[in-house]
GULUMLUM-737894 format. One record per residue (C-alpha): residue number from 1; x, y, z. Coordinates in Angstrom, 1 decimal. Each point is the difference from the previous one (the first is absolute). Last residue first. Example, Ala and Ser with C-alpha at 12.3 -4.5 7.8 and 13.67 -1.06 7.14 Angstrom:
% residues 2
(pt 2,(13.7,-1.1,7.1)) (pt 1,(-1.4,-3.4,0.7)) 
//
This chain:
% residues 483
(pt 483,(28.7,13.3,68.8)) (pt 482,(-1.8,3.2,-2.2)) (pt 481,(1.5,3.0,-1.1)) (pt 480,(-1.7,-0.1,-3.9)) (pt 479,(-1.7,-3.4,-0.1)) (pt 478,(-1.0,1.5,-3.4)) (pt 477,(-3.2,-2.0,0.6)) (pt 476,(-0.7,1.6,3.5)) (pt 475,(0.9,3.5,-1.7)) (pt 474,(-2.5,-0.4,-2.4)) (pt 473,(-2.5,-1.4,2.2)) (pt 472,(0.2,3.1,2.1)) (pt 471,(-0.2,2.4,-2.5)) (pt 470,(-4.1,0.2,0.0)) (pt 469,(0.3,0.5,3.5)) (pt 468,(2.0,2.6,0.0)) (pt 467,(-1.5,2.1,-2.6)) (pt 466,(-3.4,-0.9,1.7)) (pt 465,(1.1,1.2,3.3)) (pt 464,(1.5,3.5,-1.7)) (pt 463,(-3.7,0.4,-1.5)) (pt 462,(-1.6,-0.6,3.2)) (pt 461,(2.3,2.9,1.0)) (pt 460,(3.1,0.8,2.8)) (pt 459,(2.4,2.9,-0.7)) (pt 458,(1.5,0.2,3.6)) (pt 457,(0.0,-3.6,1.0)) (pt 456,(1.3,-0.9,-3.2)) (pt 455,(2.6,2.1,-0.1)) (pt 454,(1.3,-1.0,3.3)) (pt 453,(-0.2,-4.0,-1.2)) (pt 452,(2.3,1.2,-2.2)) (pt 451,(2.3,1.6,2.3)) (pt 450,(-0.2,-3.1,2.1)) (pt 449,(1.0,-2.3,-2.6)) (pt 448,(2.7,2.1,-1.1)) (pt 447,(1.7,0.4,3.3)) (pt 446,(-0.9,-3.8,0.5)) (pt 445,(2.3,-0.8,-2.8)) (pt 444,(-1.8,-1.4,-3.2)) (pt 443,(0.9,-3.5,-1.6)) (pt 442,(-2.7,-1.7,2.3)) (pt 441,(-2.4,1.0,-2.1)) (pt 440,(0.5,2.5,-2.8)) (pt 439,(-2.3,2.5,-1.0)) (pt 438,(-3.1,-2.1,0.6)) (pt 437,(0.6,-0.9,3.8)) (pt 436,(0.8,3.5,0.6)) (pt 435,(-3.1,1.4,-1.3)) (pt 434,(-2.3,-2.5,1.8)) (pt 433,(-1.1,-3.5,0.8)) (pt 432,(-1.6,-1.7,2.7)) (pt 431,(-0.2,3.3,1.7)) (pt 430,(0.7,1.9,3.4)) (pt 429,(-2.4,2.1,1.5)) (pt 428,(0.4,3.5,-0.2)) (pt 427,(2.4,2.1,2.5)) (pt 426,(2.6,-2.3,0.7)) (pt 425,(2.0,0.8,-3.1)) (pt 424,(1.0,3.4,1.6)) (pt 423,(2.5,-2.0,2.3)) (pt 422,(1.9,0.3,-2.8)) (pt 421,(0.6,3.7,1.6)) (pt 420,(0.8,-1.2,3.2)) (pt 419,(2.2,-2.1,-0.9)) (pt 418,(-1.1,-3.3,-0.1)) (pt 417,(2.1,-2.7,1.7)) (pt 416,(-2.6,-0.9,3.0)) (pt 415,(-2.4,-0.9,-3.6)) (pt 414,(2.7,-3.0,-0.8)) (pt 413,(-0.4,-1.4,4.0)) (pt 412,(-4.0,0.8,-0.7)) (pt 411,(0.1,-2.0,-3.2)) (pt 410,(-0.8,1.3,-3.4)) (pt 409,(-3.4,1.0,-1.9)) (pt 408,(0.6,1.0,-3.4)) (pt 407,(-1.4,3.8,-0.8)) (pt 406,(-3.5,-0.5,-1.9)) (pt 405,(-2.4,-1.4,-2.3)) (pt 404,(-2.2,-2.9,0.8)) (pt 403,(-0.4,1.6,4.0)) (pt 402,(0.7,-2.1,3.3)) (pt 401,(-1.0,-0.4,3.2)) (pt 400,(-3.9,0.7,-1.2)) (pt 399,(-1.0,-4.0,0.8)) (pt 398,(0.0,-0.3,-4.1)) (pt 397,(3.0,1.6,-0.6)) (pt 396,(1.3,-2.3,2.6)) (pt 395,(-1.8,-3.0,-2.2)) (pt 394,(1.5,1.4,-3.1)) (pt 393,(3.3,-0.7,1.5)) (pt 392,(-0.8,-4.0,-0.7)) (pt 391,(1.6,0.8,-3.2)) (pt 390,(3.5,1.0,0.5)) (pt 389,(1.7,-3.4,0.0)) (pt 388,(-1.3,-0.2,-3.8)) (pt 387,(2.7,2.7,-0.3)) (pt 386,(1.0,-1.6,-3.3)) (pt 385,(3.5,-0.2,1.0)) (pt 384,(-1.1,-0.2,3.6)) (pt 383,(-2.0,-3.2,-0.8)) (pt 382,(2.6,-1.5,-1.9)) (pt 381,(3.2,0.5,2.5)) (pt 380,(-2.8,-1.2,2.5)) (pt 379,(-0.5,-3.8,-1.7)) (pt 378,(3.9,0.1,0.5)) (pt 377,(-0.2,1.0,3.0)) (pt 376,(1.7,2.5,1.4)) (pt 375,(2.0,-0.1,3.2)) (pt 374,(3.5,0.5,-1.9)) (pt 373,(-0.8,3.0,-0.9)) (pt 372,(1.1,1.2,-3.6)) (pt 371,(0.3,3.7,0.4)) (pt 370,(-1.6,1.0,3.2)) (pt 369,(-1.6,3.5,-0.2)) (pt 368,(0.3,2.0,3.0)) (pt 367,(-2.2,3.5,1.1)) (pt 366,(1.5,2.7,2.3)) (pt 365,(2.7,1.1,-2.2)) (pt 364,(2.0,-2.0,-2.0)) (pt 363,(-1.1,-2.7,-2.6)) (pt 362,(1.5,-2.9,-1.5)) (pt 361,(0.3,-2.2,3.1)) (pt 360,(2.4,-2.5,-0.3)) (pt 359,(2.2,-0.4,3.1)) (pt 358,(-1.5,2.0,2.5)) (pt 357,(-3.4,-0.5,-0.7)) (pt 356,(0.6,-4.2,0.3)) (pt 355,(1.5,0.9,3.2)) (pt 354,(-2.9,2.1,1.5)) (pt 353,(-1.9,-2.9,-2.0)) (pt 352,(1.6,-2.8,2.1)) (pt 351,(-1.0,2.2,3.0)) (pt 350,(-3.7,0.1,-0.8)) (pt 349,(0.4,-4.0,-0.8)) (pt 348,(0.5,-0.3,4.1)) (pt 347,(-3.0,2.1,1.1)) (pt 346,(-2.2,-1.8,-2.5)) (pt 345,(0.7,-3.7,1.4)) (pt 344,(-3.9,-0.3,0.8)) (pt 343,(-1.2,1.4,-2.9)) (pt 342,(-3.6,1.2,-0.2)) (pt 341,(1.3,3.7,1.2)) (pt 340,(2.0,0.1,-3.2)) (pt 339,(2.8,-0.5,-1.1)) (pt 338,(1.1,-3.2,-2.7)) (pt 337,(3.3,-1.9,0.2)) (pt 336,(-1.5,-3.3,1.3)) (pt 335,(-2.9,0.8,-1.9)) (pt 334,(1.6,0.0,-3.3)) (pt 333,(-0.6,3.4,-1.9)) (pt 332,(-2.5,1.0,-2.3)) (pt 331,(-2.8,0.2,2.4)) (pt 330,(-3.4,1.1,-2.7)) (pt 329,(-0.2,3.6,2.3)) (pt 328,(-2.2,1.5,2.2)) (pt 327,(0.4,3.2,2.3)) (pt 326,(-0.6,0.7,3.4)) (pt 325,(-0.2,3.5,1.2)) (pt 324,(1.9,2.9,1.8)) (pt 323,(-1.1,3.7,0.1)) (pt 322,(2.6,2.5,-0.8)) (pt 321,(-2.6,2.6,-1.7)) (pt 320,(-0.8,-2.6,-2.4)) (pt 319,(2.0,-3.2,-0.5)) (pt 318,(2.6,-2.2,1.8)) (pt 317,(0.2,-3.2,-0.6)) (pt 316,(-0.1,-3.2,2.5)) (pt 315,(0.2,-3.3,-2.4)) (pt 314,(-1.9,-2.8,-0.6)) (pt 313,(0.6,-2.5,-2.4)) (pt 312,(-2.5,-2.3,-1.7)) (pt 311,(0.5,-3.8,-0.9)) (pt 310,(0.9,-1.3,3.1)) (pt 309,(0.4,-2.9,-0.4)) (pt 308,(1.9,-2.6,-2.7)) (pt 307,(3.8,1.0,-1.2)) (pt 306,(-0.1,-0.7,-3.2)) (pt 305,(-3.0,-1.7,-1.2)) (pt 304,(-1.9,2.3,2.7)) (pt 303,(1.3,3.1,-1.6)) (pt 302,(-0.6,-1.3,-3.8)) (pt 301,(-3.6,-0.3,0.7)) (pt 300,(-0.7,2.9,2.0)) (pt 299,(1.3,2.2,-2.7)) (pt 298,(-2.2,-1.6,-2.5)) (pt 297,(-2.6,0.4,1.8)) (pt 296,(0.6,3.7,0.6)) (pt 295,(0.3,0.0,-4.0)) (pt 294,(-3.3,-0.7,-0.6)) (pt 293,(-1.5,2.6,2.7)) (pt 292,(1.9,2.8,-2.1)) (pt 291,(-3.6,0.8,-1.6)) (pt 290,(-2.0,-0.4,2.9)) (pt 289,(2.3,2.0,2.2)) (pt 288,(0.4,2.2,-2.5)) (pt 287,(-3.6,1.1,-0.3)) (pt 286,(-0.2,0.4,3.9)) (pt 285,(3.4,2.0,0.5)) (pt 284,(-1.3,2.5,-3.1)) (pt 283,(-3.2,0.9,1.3)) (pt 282,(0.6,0.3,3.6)) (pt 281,(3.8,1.9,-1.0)) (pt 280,(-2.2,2.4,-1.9)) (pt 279,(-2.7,1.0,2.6)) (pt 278,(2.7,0.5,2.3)) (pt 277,(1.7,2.5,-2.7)) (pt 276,(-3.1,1.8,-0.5)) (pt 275,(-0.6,0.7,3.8)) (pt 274,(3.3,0.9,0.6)) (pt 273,(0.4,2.7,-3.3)) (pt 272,(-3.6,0.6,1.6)) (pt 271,(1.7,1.6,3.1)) (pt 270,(3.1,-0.1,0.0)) (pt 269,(2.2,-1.9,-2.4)) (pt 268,(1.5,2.7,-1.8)) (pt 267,(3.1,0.3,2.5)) (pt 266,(1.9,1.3,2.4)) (pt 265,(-1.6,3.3,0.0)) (pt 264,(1.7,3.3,0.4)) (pt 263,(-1.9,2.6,1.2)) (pt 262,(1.3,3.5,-1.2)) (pt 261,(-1.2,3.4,1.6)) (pt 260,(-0.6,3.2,-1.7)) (pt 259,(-1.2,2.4,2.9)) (pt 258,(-3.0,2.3,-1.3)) (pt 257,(-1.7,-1.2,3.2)) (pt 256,(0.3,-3.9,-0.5)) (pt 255,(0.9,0.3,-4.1)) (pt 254,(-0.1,-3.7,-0.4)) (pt 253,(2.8,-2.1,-3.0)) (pt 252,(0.1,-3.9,0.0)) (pt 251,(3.1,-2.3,-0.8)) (pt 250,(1.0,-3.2,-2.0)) (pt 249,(3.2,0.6,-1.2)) (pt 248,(2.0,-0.1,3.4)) (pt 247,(3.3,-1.2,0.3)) (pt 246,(1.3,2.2,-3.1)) (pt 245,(-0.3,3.3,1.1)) (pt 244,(2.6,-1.4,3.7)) (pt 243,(2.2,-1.8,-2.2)) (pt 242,(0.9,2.8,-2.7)) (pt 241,(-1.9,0.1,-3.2)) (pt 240,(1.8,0.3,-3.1)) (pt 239,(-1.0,3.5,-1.6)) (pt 238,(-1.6,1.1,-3.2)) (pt 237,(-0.3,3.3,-1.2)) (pt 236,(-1.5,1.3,-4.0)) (pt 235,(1.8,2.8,-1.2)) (pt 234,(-1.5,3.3,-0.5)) (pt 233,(2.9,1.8,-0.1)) (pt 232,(-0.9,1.8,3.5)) (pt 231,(-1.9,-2.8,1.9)) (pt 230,(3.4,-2.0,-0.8)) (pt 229,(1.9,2.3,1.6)) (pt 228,(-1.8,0.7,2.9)) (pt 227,(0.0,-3.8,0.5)) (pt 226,(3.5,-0.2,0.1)) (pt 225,(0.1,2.9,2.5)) (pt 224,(-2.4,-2.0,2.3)) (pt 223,(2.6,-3.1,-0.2)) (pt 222,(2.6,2.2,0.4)) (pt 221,(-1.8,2.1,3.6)) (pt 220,(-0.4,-4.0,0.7)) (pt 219,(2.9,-0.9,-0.1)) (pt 218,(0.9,-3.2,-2.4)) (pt 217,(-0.5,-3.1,2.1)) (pt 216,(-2.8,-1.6,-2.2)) (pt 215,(2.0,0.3,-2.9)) (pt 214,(-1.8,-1.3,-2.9)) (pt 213,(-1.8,3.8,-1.1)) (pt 212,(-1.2,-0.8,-3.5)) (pt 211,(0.4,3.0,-2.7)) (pt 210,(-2.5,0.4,-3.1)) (pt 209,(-0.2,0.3,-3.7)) (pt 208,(3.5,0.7,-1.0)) (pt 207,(1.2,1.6,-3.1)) (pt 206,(-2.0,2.9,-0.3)) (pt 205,(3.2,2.3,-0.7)) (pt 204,(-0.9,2.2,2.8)) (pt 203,(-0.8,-3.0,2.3)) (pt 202,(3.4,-1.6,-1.2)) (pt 201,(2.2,3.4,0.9)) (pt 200,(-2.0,0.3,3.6)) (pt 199,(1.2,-3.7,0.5)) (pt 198,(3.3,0.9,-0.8)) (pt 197,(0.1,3.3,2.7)) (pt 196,(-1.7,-2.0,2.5)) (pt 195,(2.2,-2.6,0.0)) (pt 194,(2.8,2.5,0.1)) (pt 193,(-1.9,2.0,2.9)) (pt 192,(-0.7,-3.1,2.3)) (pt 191,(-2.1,-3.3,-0.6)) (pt 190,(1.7,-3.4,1.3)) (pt 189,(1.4,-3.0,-2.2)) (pt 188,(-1.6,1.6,-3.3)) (pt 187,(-1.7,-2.8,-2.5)) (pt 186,(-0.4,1.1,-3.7)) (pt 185,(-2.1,-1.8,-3.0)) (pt 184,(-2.1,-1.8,2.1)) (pt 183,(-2.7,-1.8,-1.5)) (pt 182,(-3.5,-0.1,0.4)) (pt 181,(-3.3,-1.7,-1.7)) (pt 180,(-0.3,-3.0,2.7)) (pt 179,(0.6,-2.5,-2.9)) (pt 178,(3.2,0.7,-0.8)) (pt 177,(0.9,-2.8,3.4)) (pt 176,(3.5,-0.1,-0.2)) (pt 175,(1.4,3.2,-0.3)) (pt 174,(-2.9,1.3,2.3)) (pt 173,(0.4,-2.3,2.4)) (pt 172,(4.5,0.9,-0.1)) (pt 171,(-0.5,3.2,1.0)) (pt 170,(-2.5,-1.3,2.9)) (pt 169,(2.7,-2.3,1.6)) (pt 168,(2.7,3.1,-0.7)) (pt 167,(-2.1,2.2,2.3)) (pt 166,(-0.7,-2.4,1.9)) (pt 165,(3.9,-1.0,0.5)) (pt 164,(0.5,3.6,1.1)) (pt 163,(0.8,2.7,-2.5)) (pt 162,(-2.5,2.3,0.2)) (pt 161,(-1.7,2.6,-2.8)) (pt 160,(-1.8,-2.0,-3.2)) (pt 159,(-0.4,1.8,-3.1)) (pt 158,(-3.1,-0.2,-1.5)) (pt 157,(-1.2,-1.2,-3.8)) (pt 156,(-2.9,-1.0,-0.3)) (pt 155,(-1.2,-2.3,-2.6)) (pt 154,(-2.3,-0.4,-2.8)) (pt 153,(1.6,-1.8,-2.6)) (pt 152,(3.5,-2.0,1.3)) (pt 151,(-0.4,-2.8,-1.9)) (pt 150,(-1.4,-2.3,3.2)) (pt 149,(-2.2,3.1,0.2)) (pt 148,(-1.7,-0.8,-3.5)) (pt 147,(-0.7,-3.7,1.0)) (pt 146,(-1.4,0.7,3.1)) (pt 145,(-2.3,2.6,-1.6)) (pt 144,(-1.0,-2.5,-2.4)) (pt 143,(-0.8,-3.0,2.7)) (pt 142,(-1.6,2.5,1.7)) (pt 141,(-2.7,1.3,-2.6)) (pt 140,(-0.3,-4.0,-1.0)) (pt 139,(-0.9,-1.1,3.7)) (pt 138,(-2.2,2.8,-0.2)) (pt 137,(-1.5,-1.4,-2.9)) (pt 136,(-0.5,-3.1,1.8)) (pt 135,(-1.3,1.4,3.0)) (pt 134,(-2.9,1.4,-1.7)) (pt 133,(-1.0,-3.0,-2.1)) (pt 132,(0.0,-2.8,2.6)) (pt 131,(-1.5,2.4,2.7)) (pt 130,(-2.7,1.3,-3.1)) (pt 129,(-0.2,-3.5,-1.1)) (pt 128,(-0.9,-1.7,3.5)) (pt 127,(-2.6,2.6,0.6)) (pt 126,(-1.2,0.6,-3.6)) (pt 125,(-0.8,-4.3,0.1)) (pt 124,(-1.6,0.4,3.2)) (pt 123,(-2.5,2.7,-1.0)) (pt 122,(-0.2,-1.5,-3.3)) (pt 121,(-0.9,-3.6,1.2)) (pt 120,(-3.0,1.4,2.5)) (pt 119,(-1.7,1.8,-2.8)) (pt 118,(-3.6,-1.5,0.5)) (pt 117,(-0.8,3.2,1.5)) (pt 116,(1.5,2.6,-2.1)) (pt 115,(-2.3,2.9,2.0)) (pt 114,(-2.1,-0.2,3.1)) (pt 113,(1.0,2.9,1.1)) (pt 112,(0.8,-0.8,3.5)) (pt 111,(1.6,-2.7,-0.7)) (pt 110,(1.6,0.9,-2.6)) (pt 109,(1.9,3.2,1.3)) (pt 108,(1.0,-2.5,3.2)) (pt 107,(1.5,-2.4,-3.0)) (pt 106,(1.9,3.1,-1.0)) (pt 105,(1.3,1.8,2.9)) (pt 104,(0.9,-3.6,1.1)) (pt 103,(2.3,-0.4,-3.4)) (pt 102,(1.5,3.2,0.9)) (pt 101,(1.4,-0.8,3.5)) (pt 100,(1.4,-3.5,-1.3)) (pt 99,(2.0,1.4,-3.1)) (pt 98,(1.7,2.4,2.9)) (pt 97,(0.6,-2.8,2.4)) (pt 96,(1.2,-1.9,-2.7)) (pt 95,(1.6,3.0,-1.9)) (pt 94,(1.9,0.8,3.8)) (pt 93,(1.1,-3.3,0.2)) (pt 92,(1.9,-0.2,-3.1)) (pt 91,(1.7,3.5,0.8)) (pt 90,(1.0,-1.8,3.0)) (pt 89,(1.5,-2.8,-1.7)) (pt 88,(1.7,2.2,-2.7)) (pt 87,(2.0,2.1,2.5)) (pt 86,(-1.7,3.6,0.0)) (pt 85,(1.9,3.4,-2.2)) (pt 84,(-1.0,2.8,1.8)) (pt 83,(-1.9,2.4,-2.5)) (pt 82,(-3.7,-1.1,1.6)) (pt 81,(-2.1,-1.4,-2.3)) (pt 80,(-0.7,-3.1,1.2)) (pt 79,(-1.1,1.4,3.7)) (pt 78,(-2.9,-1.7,0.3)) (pt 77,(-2.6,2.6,0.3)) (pt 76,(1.5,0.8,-3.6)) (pt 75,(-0.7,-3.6,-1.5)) (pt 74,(-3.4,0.5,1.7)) (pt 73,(-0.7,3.1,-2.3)) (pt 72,(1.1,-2.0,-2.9)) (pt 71,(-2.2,-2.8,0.9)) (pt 70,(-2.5,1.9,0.0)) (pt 69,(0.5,2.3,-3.3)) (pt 68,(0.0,-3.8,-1.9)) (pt 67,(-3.3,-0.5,1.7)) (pt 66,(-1.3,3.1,-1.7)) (pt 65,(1.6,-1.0,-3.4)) (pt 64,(-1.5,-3.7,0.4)) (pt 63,(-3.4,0.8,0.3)) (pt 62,(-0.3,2.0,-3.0)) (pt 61,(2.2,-2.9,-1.5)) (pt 60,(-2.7,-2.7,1.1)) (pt 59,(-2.8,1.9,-0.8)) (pt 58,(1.8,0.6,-3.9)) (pt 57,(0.5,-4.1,0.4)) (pt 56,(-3.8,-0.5,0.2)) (pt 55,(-0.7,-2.4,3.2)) (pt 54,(-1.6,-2.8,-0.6)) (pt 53,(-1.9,-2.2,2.5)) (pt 52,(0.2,-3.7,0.7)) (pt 51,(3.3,-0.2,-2.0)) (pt 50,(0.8,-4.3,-0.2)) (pt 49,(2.2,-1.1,2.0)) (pt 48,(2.8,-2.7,-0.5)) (pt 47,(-0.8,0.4,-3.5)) (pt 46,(-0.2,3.9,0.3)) (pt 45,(3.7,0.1,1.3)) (pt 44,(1.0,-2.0,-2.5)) (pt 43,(-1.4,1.4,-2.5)) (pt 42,(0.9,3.6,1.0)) (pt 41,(-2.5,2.2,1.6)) (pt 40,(1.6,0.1,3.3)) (pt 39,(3.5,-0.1,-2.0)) (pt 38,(-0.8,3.0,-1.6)) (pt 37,(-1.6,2.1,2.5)) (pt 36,(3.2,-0.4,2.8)) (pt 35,(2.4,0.6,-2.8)) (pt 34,(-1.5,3.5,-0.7)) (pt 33,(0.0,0.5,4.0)) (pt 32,(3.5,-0.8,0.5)) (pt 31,(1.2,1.6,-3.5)) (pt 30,(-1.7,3.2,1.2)) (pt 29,(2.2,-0.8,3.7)) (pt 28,(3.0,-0.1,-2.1)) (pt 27,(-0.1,2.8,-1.7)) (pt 26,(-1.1,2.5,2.9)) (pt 25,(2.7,-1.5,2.0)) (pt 24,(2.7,0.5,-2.5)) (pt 23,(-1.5,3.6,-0.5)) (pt 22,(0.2,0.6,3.3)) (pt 21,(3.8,-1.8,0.9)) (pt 20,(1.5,2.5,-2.6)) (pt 19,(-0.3,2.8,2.3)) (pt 18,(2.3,-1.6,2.4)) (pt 17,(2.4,-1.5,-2.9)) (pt 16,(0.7,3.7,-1.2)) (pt 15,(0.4,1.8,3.4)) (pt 14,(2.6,-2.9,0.7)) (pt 13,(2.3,1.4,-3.1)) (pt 12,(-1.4,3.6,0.6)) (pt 11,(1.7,0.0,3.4)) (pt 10,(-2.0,0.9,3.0)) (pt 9,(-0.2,4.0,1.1)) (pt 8,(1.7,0.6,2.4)) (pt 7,(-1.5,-0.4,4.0)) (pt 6,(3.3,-0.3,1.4)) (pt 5,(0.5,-2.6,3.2)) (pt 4,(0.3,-2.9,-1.7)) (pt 3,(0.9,-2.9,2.8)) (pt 2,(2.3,-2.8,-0.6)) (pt 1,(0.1,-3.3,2.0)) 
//
């Protein structure tokens, strides 16, 4: 994670494609509403329809200017023209929501002015175009600025101080990745007087931009004199955040008594982050349920050709807060392998597995991965491939054990394992699906899993649990990870 901690002024190069989002906007939300007129009066929109009351197209663009200025505004409320660069997904979500906000403005202007009544098509066609519209030509804007970093336009230049395998880690981002608008033309293994000495001699010259602390075990009287410097020439600072700074991301400032004081809170999902994020799993578990209901059948069928009853699993998990529950899966083994508290000769296959973990588990850590068991079925190689096995989760989502979108729930024995920082995985409900489980399956270490499931924790959105769960499938059909 780096932190700017200088308040310079922000490169012209960025400066450039910030102010340019207006006028994009503008554009494209005057095509929105000048597309919206034509195609209500269009043939085919007037066959389908005939106009029960005209509206003069110099009304109409009166109208439209104002409204124009309103969705503006709310484009502001939402944050799209802040100079931080947003992921595309969550710069889509904020011209929905944005879009959204300034269509009710209008139809709430109409109703209570009685004005454009029989106008029901152009109200939804310049909501849909303006989202359409607007978020294309920012798609265009960044696709061009991408395009000119990747040729080295528009970057920073900084040299990096530390020579631990961070350091080098990040060195080698920024080599990689042009698109993050820096590279490092310098890195210093420590700062002292000959470091200082050169990178005085750059400043002067103007040929570096900024400096980025990635030693997060230099001394702290260096680390202050390093920022000193920097303050002084006018150079931008960045540091790599140490352990401790980096843990906690989601924090809240009070003043009790002039006192600064520093809650940190373990995640977004308090109060109605909870409240919204019940209300999605409700919605989502139901709708998929029906849809997926098809290929529960299906499972069933195969099983019991196989291998007969049962069809479902069960299995203790461990999920929020440490608190067990029973989850419920399509069984994909044989059942006179299979564990579970509905199999008599559990205790004995629970010591096959020990052995079966020993010899080919593909993971370390606290969590195991079986490459090719021998207790799968061959129906249940095809139903974890696809993770058809996965499906009746939706009914623990359902009961409020489980979440759509969240850390994956393991078993108490693998949970006794957790350090006690993983351990941090326990404090949301665990999901069907998550961040881990599209960036890699089963081909991710635990170490990685957990630190993603972290992140998530920390930075939760509804927009985050769309992006996830509109990946899913992908990563289901790439069958990336799974056995």
């Amino acid at each position: 994670m780096i932190h700017a901690t200088c308040s310079m002024t922000m490169n012209r190069f960025n400066l450039t494609f910030t102010a340019l989002r207006l006028p994009m906007d503008i554009a494209a939300l005057a095509c929105a509403s000048a597309l919206a007129y034509l195609l209500r009066y269009s043939r085919f929109a007037t066959d389908v329809r005939p106009v029960l009351q005209d509206i003069p197209y110099s009304t109409y663009i009166q109208t439209s200017l104002t409204f124009v200025g309103v969705w503006i505004l709310m484009f502001a409320i939402a944050g799209l023209y802040t100079t931080r660069q947003r992921r595309a997904w969550n710069e889509l979500g904020r011209v929905i929501l944005a879009c959204t906000a300034a269509t009710m403005v209008l139809i709430t202007t109409i109703f209570f002015r009685r004005e454009l009544a029989q106008s029901r098509f152009i109200i939804i066609a310049v909501w849909l175009l303006s989202i359409f519209l607007t978020y294309f030509g920012r798609l265009v804007l960044r696709t061009i600025q991408h395009q000119l970093l990747r040729m080295g336009m528009g970057h920073e230049r900084v040299v990096v101080v530390g020579a631990a395998d961070q350091a080098m880690a990040l060195v080698k981002t920024f080599k990689n990745n042009p698109i993050h608008g820096i590279t490092v033309i310098k890195t210093f293994a420590t700062w002292d007087d000959n470091q200082k000495e050169i990178l005085r001699s750059m400043a002067e010259r103007g040929a570096v931009d900024g400096v980025m602390l990635a030693d997060s075990d230099l001394p702290k009287n260096r680390a202050l004199h390093l920022i000193g410097f920097a303050n002084k020439y006018h150079l931008k600072f960045h540091y790599l955040a140490d352990l401790f700074a980096a843990r906690f991301t989601n924090i809240e400032v009070t003043t009790p008594g002039g006192i600064p004081l520093i809650e940190v809170k373990p995640t977004p999902l308090d109060g109605w982050g909870r409240i919204a994020k019940r209300t999605e799993d409700i919605i989502f578990s139901v709708m998929l349920i029906v849809l997926t209901s098809p290929l529960w059948l299906l499972g069933a069928l195969i099983i019991l050709i196989e291998d007969g009853f049962p069809i479902l699993f069960k299995n203790v998990r461990v999920g929020e807060k440490g608190h067990e529950f029973m989850t419920y899966k399509l069984r994909s083994m044989y059942k006179k392998y299979s564990i579970g508290p509905q199999f008599s000769n559990a205790k004995k296959n629970l010591e096959l597995e020990k052995e079966l973990i020993k010899e080919k588990s593909i993971k370390k850590g606290p969590v195991y991965k079986i490459a090719d068991d021998p207790r799968v079925m061959r129906t249940g190689k095809f139903l974890r491939r696809w993770s058809i096995d996965e499906l009746p989760n939706f009914i623990s989502v359902l009961k409020g054990d489980m979440s759509i979108v969240g850390p994956r729930p393991h078993q108490p024995r693998e949970v006794e394992k957790y350090t006690d920082e993983q351990r941090f995985v326990l404090a949301i409900k665990p999901g069907v699906t998550g961040l881990a489980q599209i960036s890699g399956r089963s081909d991710l270490t635990f170490e990685d899993e957990a630190r993603l499931d972290i992140w998530y924790i920390e930075n939760w959105s509804p927009l985050l649990d769309l992006y996830i769960l509109l990946k899913t499938p992908f990563a289901v059909i790439q069958r990336k990870g799974a056995y």
